[in-house]
Structure formats: C-alpha cells, structure tokens
C-alpha positions in Angstrom: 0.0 0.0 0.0 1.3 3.3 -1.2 0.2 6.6 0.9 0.3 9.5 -1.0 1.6 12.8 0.9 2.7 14.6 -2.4 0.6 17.4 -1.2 1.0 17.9 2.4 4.6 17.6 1.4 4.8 20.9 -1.1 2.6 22.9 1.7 5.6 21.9 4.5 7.9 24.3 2.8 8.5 27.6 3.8 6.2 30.4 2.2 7.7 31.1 -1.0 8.7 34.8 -2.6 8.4 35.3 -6.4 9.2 32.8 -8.9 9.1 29.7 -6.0 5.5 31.2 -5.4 4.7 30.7 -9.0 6.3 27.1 -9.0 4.1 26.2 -6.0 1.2 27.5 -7.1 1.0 25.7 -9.9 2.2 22.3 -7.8 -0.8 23.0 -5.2 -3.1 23.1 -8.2 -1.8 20.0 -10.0 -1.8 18.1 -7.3 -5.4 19.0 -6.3 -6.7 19.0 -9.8 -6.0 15.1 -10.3 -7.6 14.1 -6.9 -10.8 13.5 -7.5 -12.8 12.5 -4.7 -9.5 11.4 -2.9 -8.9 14.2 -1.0 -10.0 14.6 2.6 -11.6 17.8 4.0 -8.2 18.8 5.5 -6.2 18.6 2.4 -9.0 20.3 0.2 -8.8 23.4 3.3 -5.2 23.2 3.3 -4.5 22.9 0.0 -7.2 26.1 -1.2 -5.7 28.3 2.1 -2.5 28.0 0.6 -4.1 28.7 -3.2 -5.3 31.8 -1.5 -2.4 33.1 0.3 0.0 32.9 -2.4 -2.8 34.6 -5.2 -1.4 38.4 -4.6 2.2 36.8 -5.6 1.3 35.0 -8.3 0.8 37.3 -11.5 -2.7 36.4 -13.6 -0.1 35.5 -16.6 1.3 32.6 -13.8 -2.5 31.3 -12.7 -3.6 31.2 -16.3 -1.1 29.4 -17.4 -1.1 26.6 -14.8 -4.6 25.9 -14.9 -4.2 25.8 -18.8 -1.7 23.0 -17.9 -4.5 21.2 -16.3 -6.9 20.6 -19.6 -8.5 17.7 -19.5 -7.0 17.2 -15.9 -9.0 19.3 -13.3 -11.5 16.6 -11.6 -11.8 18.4 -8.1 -15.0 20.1 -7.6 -13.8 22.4 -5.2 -10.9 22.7 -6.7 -13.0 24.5 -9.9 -15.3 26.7 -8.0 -12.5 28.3 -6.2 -10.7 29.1 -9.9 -13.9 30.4 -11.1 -13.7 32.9 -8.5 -11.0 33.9 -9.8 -10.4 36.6 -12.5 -12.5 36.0 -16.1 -9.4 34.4 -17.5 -8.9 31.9 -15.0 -12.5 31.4 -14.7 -12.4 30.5 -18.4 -9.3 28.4 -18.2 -10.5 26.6 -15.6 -14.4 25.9 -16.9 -12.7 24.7 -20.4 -10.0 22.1 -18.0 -12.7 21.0 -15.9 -13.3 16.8 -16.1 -16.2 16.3 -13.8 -19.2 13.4 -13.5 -22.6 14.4 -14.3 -23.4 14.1 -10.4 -20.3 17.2 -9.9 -21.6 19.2 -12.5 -24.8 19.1 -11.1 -23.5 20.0 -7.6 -20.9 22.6 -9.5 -23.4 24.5 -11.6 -25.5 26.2 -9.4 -22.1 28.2 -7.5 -21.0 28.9 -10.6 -20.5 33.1 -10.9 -22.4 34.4 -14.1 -19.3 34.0 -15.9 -18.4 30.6 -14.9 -22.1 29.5 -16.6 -21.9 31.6 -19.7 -18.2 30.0 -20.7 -20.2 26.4 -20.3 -22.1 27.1 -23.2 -18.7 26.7 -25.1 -18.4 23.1 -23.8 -20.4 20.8 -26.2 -19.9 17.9 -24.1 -21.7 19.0 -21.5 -24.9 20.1 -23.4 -27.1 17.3 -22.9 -26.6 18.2 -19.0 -27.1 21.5 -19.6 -30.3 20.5 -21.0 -31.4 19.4 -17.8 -31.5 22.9 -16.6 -33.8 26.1 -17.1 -33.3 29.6 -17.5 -34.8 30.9 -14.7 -35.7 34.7 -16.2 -37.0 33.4 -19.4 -37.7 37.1 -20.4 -34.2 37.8 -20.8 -33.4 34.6 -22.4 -36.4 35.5 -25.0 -34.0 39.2 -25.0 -31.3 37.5 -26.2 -29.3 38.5 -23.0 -26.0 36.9 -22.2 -26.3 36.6 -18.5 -28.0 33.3 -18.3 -29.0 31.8 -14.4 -29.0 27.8 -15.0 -31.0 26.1 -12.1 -32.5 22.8 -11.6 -35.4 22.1 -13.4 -37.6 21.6 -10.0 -36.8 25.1 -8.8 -38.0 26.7 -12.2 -40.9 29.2 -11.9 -42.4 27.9 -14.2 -43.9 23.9 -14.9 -42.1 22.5 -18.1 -45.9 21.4 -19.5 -46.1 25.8 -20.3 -43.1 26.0 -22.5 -44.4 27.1 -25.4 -43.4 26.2 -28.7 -40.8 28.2 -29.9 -39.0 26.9 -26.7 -39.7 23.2 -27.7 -38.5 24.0 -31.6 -35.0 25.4 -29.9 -34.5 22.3 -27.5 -35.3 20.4 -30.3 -32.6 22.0 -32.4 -30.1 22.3 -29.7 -30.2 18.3 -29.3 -30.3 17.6 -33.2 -26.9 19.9 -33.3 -26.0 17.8 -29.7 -26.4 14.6 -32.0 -24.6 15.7 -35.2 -21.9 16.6 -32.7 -21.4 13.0 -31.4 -22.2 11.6 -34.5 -19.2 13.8 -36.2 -16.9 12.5 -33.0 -17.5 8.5 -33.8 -16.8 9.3 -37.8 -13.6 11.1 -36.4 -12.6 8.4 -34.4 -13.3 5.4 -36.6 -10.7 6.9 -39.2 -7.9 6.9 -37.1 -5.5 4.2 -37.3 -5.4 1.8 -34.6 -2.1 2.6 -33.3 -3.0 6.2 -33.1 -6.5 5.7 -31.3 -5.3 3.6 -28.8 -3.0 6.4 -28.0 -5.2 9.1 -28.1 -6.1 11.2 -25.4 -9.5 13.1 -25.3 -8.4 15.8 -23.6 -4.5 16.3 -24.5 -3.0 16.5 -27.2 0.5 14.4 -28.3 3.5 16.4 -26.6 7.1 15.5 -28.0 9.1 17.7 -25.4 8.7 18.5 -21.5 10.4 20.6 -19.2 10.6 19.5 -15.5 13.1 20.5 -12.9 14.0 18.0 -10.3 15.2 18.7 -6.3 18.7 18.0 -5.0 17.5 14.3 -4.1 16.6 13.9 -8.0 12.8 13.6 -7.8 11.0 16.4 -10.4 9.1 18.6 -8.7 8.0 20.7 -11.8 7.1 19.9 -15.3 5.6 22.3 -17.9 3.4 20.0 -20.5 0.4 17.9 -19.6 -0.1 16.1 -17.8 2.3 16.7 -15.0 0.3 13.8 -12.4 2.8 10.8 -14.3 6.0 13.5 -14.1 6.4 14.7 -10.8 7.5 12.3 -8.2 9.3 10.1 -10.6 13.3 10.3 -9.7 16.1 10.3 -11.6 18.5 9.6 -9.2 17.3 5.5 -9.5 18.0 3.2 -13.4 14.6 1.6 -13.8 14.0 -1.9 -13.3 11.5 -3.8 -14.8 8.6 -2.1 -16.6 8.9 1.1 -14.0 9.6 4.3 -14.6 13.2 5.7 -14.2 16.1 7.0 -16.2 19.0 4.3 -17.7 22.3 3.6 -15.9 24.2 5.9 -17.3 21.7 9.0 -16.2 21.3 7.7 -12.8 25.1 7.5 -12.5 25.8 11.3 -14.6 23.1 12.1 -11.4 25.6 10.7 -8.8 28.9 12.6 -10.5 26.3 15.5 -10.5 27.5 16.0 -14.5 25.4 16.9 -16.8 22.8 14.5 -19.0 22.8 14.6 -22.8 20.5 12.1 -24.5 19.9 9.8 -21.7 17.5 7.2 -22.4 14.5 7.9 -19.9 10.8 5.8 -19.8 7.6 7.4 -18.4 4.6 5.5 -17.7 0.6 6.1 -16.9 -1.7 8.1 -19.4 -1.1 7.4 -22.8 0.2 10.8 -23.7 3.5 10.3 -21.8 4.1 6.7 -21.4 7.2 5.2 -23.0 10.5 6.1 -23.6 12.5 9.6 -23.7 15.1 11.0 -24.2 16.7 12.8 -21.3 19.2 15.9 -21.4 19.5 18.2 -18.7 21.9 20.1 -16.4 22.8 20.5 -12.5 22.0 23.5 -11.4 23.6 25.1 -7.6 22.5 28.0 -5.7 24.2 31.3 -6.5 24.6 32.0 -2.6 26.2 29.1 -0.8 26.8 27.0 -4.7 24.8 23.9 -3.1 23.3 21.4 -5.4 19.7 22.1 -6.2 19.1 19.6 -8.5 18.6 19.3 -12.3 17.0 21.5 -14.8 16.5 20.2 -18.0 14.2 18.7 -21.2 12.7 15.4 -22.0 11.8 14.5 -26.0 10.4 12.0 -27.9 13.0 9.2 -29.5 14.1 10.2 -32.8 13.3 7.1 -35.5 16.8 6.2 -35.7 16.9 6.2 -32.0 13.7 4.1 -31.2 15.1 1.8 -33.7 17.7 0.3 -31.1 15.3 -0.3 -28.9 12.7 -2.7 -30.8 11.8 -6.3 -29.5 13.9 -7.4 -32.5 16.7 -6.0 -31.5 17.0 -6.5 -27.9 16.3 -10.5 -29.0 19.4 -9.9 -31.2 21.3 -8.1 -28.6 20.9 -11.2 -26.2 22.0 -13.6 -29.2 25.1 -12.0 -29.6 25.4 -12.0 -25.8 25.2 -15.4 -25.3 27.3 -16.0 -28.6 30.4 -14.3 -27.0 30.3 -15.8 -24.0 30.5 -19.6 -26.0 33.0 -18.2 -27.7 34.9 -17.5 -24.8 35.3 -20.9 -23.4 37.6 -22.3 -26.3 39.5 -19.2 -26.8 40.6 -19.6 -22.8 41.3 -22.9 -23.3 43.7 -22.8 -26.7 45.3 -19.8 -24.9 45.8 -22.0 -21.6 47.1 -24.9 -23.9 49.5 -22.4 -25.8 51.2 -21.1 -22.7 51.6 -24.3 -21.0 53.8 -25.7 -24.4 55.6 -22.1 -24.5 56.6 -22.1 -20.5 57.3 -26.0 -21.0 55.3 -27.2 -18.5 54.7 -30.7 -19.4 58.3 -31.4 -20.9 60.9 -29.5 -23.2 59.9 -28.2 -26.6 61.8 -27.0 -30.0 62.2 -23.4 -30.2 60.3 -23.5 -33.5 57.1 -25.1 -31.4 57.5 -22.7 -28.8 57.8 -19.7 -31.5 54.4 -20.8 -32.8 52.3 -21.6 -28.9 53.3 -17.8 -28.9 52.1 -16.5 -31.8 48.9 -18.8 -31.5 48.5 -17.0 -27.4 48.6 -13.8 -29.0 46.1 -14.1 -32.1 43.6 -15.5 -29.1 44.1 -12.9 -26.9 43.7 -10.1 -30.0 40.0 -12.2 -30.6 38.7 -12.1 -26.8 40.1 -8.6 -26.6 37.2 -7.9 -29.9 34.8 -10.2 -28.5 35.5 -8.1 -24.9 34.9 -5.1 -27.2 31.7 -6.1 -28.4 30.5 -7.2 -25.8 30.7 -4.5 -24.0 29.7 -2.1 -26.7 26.6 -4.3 -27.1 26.0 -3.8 -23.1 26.1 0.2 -23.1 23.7 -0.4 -26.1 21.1 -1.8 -24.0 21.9 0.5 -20.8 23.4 -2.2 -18.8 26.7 -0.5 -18.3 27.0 1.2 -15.4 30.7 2.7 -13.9 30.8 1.6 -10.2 31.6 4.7 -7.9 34.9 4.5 -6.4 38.4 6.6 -6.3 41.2 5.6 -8.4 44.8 7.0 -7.8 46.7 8.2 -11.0 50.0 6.9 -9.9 48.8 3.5 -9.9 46.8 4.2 -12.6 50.4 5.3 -14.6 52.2 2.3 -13.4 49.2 0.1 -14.3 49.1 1.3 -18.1 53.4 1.2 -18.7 52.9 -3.1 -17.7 50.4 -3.5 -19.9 51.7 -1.4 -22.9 55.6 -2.4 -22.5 55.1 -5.1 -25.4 52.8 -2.9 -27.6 55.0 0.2 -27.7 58.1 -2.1 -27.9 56.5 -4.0 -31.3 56.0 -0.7 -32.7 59.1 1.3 -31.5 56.9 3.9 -29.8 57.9 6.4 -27.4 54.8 7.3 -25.0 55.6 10.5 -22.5 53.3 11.5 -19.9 53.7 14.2 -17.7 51.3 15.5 -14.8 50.1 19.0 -13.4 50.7 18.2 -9.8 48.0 18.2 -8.2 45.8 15.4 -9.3 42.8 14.4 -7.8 42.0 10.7 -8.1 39.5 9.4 -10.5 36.0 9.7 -9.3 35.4 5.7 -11.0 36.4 2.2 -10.0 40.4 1.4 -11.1 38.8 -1.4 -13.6 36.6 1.6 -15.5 39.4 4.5 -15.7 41.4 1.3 -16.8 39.5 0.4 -19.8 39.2 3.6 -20.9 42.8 4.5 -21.0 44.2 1.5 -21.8 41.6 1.1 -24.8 42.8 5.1 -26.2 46.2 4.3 -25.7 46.4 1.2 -27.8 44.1 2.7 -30.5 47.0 5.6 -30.3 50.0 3.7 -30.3 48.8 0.9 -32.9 47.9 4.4 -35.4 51.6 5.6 -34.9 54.3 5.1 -37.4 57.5 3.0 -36.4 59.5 5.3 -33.6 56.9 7.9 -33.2 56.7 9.7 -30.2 53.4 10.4 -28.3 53.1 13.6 -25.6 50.6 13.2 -23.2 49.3 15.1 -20.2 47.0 14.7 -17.5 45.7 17.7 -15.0 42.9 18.7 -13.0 40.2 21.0 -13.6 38.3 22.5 -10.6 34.7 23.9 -10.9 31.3 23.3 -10.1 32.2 19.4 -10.7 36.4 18.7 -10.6 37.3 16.7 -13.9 40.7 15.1 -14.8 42.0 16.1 -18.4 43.6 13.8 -20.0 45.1 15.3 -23.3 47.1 13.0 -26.3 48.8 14.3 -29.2 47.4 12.6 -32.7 49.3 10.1 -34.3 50.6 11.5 -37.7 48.7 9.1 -39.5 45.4 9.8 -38.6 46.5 13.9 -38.4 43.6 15.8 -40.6 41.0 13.4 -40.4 37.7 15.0 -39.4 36.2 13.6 -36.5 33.4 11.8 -38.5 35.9 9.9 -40.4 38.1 9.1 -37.8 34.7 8.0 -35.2 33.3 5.8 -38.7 33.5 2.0 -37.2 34.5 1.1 -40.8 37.9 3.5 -40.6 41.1 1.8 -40.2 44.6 1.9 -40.8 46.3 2.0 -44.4 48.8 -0.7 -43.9 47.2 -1.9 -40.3 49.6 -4.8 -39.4 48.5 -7.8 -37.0 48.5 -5.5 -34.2 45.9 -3.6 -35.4 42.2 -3.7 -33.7 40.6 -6.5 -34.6 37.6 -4.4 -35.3 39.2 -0.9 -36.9 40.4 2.1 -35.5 36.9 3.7 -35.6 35.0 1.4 -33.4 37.9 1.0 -30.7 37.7 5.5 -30.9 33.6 5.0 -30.6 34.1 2.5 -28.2 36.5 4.6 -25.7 34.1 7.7 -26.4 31.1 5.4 -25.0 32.7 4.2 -22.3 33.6 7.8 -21.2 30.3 9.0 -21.8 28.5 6.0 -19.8 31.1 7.2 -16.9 29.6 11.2 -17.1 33.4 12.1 -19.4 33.6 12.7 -22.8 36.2 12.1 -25.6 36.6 14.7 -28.0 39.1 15.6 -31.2 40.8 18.4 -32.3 43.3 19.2 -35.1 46.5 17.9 -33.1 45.2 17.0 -29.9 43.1 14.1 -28.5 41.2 15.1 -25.2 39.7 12.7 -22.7 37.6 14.1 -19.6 36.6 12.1 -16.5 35.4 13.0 -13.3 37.9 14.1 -10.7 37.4 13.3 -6.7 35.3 16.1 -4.6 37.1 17.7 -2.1 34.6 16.2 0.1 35.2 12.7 -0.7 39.3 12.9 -0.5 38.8 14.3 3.1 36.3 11.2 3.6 39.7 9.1 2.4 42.7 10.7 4.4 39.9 10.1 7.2 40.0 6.9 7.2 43.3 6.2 6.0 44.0 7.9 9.2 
C-alpha cells in the first residue's frame, strides 16, 4: 500500500517569494486537480488556504497558465469553484479544463458566478446536461441576454408542460446539433488508425518535449506539458528496473557525479500521452549564494526514428544472441590460450624453439579475438543500458604504473615512445580502477597501434576545478590519422592503411567509438581536435578525498 503525501509535502515548505511562489502554485493546483474525490476535508482546506495566500504573488499571466496545464485534468470540484472565482481568465481556463461526472456538475453549476455558466455554453460535451436545466428569467433569455442563471429544473418558476413552442422548436434544435456533434466525433474516431487511437487522449494533445526541474534528491518537482500527475514524483536519481519508470544507468550515474545528462535514455509510464521512452538531457544546477546542489533542470523528448530503432523487440532479441554468442565463444579461446602457454613455459616437458615460436604466436592471435569479442560485448551492453561505472576513487600513480605493464610489449613492437607528464596536483579518479582502466588502456592502444615506427606520443594529465572537478587527460594525434575530421576518424569502418596484425581486430573507428562510450556512460567525454586528443573524467570532490585521508587515518 502506497500513501500518497505529495501534497501535504509541497505545503511543508517555507512560504515562497516570487518565482518559488509561482512554482508552488502551480504544484498546489496540479496536485489538487487530479484528486478526485481522494482528497480529505483537510487537504481540500489546506490545499485552497495555501491557493489563496499565495494569489497576490502570483501574477494572472502565472495562474492562467497553470490551470491551462491542467486541460483535460481538473476533476476536483472544489478545486473548480474556487478558480472560477478567480479573475474571467482563469475562470475561463478553468471551466474549459474542468473533467467532472454528471453528479459534480450538477453540484458545481448552481455556485458557478455568471461567468463561470456563460463560458459552459462553449463546452459541447456538457450540453445534454445542460439540457437538464432552465433559464430561470426566461424574459431575458427571450432578449437575447447573455447573462443566463441555470438552475435545476424543479426550482423553475415555471412547470415545463407551459413551455411554449418556440421553446420546444430550440430544445429540439439544440439536441439535433448535440447529435450531429457526437455523431461527427465516432466518424472522427473510426478513421484513425489503430495505433494512433489507442493512444489518443481526449483531452491532451501528443507532446514531444517536456520541461521539468528536479530537487537536489533527483525527484522532479516541476514539469511544464500535460499532464504533470505521471511526471512529478518520478526520480532520476534511480536506473529503472523492470517495466517502471526511471532514467537508464548511465543517467542515474551522470546524477551521482552531478555531470550533466545529454540524450539519456528515460521511460515514463501512466496516461497514454506520456508513457514510453524519452530521451533525457538536462543540467545541474547550484544556488548562486552558498553554490549547493539544487538539482537538475533540464528537457525530455520523444526518440528520434533512428533512435527508437535500437530499442525494438527485434533488436534486444538480437542483442541477447550476440550476448550469449560471445560468451561460448569465450570458453575455447581460454582454453587454446591456456594450452598455448603451458607448451611455450614447458610445463609438461621441453619443446623445440620453433614449437614454442608458434604456442606464442597462437596465445597472441587469441588474446587479440577475446580482446574484440571483450569489445563487443561490451559495446553491445552500453547499447542496452546495462553498463554502469561503479563509484569509487582511483589513484593516478597507480593508474600510470598500471598502463606502462600492460603497454611495455605494444609500444616495444611498434618502436613507440609514449611520454606522460602530470600537473601536480591530481585528484584521483572519481570511478572504480577497472573503469578508468578500460578507458585509457583502450585510447592508448588505439593511439600507439595508429603511430608510425618510432613515433613519439606527448601526453598530459591535470585537473580541472569547478562546479564538478574533472581530470584532463590530453594526447597528441598520431601522424597518420593527423587531418581526419572527426566523423571519419569516429566511422567504425575506418582503419589503418597498412594496419599490421596488431591492429584492432575491429578498426580504429569502433575502438575511438568504443572509448568515447565508455567515457560517456562514466559522465566524461572524448573529444578531437586538429592535433590533440582530449579525454575528460570526473575528478574526486574535495569532500570525498577528506572522507579518504579520514579513514586512511
């Protein structure tokens, strides 16, 4: 059982002052709007007190709006009389939004304000109810006048046996048009497709974007587009499981690292008009005074076709093929490289230098295969949204020493001198030591395998302080690949002109797109310029190394 406190929650805050007043005004109404009939006496008093106290702040440009955000959305009685109190053009916003039963019109009608009942004359699909009411000063309705009293039809002057005739020849038109109205509606809806009926919504139109702005916890407190009752409350601090709403892995982690979103895969679900997947970029955003974290501002938007392609049935089916296909593969590759090392070392008895030559050169062909399949694989997983960088602090000595073991044969083969110098300070690696070592170790063999025999590669690494402390990692460009743009060089089908065995088993461009996924996925980014390779990660808080020489102490 769920209790739902979204409500008394937003009227805990502190009064607001200008724009929050806005914000919270529109919240107070949102959340009343959708309650219908849920809402007990308390709530409705708290919730219209607070409607009432913040109405000199709140501009009429501000009100109008919000309720305008409610159409097709505003099923709480009390809720609607109180905006028809309200000035005409919130009155009129609010009549036009309004979703009630036949029993709450009924209830609704007669405290309606003269304006409130003239504006429901606009709403056709409330005229057979209308119907059931007179107009009490039928001399003025016979005038022609505008300011038409609707009361029930048992407290008319007047028994309904004396109408006289021209009044039965105009109820008799008004429910012919009533008819031709509904019948036009059916015709209308029988010639839509069925995908597109079963997604239409009465009372909203599609939407392709939305606005929101989430709290420092991640949950979105504010959305601009309709309707807002299947926005707010969902987090993006959390990757969805199952068929729930929530962002993907890597926006839930670009959340943690407080970096910003940019195309995040996101999935909303409830009415039709929002439900499914999105596309998520956004920004943190910190107040100006004391530069906390306030949370996220930022836009949602439809897939794009190319987009939604990747994430059809067929594809995912195809994505768990080729899953499952590495992973057999993997068995007999371990084994012929376990087999190849045991005749190169000698283990079970001496062997010719010529046998030995070849165990070698068969361990090294296998580990350049499960290095691609390793590569697929996990460019397959950051596909589907399953990779996620584990949070953690890695040290860039370590990281240093790490990359020189495992690129002494590599630079050796190819004669290449690899210099890398650091801006002292350094803040350590705000990701686990396995993710920052992918990601380097990935660049740097892409690099050293695109240099010429005895080139030399200059490298640097420093750290940027802000908002959100990054470690630069910059690489100078290969002479080879010098002058390439960066489509070309990203292109999975680029490789090498003359690539020898050491090559990447799947080209230069996918190991490039490979290393600038994996960054991405861990809130860094890879980018290219003329001379110059540039890889960004995020850098340790001050916060979090204090946390460390704390308990290393």
């Amino acid at each position: 059982m769920r209790y739902d406190d979204r409500l008394k929650t937003v009227l805990k805050g502190a009064f607001p002052e200008g724009t929050a007043a806005a914000l919270q005004w529109r919240q107070v109404s949102d959340l009343m709007a959708q309650k219908q009939g849920r809402l007990v006496n308390d709530d409705v008093q708290a919730g219209l007190t607070r409607l009432r106290d913040l109405h000199e702040r709140v501009s009429e440009a501000d009100r109008v709006s919000a309720v305008n955000a409610l159409d097709g959305r505003l099923r709480s009685a009390p809720l609607l009389v109180y905006l028809c109190s309200d000035t005409d053009p919130v009155c009129n916003a609010a009549i036009l939004a309004a979703d009630l039963t036949q029993e709450e019109w009924a209830d609704v009608i007669p405290q309606l304000p003269a304006r409130g009942q003239e504006i429901l004359k606009t709403r056709t699909d409330i005229h057979p109810l209308i119907g059931k009411f007179f107009v009490k000063d039928k001399k003025t309705a016979m005038a022609g006048s505008d300011n038409l009293v609707l009361v029930p039809a048992s407290e008319s002057a007047e028994p309904t046996e004396k109408a006289t005739v021209s009044e039965m020849e105009e109820s008799s038109q008004i429910s012919s048009l009533v008819a031709k109205i509904a019948d036009y509606q059916r015709k209308q809806a029988s010639e839509l497709p069925h995908e597109e009926l079963k997604h239409r919504s009465y009372f909203v139109e599609a939407i392709d974007a939305i606005n929101f702005e989430t709290d420092d916890s991640g949950t979105i407190v504010w959305a601009e587009g309709p309707p807002k009752g299947a926005i707010v409350g969902v987090t993006i601090s959390e990757p969805t499981f199952d068929d729930g709403p929530g962002p993907d892995a890597y926006g839930a982690a670009a959340f943690r690292q407080r970096m910003p979103l940019e195309n995040a895969r996101m999935r909303l679900c409830g009415a039709p008009v929002v439900a499914g997947d999105w596309r998520i970029s956004a920004i943190p955003y910190f107040g100006e005074e004391t530069g906390r974290f306030k949370g996220y501002r930022g836009v949602m938007r439809r897939p794009n076709a190319a987009e939604d392609v990747g994430n059809s049935d067929l594809d995912v089916e195809r994505r768990e093929q080729l899953q499952q296909l590495i992973h057999e593969l993997r068995t007999p590759l371990n084994a012929i490289i376990g087999f190849s090392e045991i005749i190169e070392q000698q283990l079970f008895g001496p062997a010719s230098f010529e046998y030995r030559t070849l165990s070698r050169s068969i361990t090294d062909e296998a580990r350049r295969l499960l290095t691609g399949f390793e590569d697929i694989d996990i460019a397959a997983k950051i596909d589907a949204g399953q990779m996620e960088s584990a949070s953690g602090l890695t040290e860039p000595n370590w990281l240093l020493e790490r990359l020189a073991q495992r690129l002494h044969s590599l630079t050796d083969s190819k004669s290449v001198d690899l210099h890398i110098s650091k801006s002292e300070p350094v803040r350590p690696f705000a990701l686990d030591s396995e993710s920052v070592e992918r990601i380097f170790a990935r660049l740097l063999s892409a690099a050293i395998i695109a240099c010429e025999n005895g080139e030399e590669l200059e490298a640097d690494l420093r750290t940027e302080i802000g908002g959100q402390p990054v470690n630069c990692f910059s690489l100078s460009r290969p002479m080879r690949i010098r002058g390439i743009s960066e489509e070309q060089l990203l292109d999975p089908s680029q490789g090498i002109e003359g690539d020898s065995s050491d090559a990447p088993l799947l080209g230069l461009g996918f190991s490039l797109r490979l290393v600038r996924n994996l960054a991405k996925t861990a809130n860094g980014a890879l980018t290219f310029s003329d001379d110059r390779i540039g890889l960004t990660l995020p850098a340790a808080a001050t916060s979090e190394i204090e946390l460390r020489e704390t308990e290393l102490e």
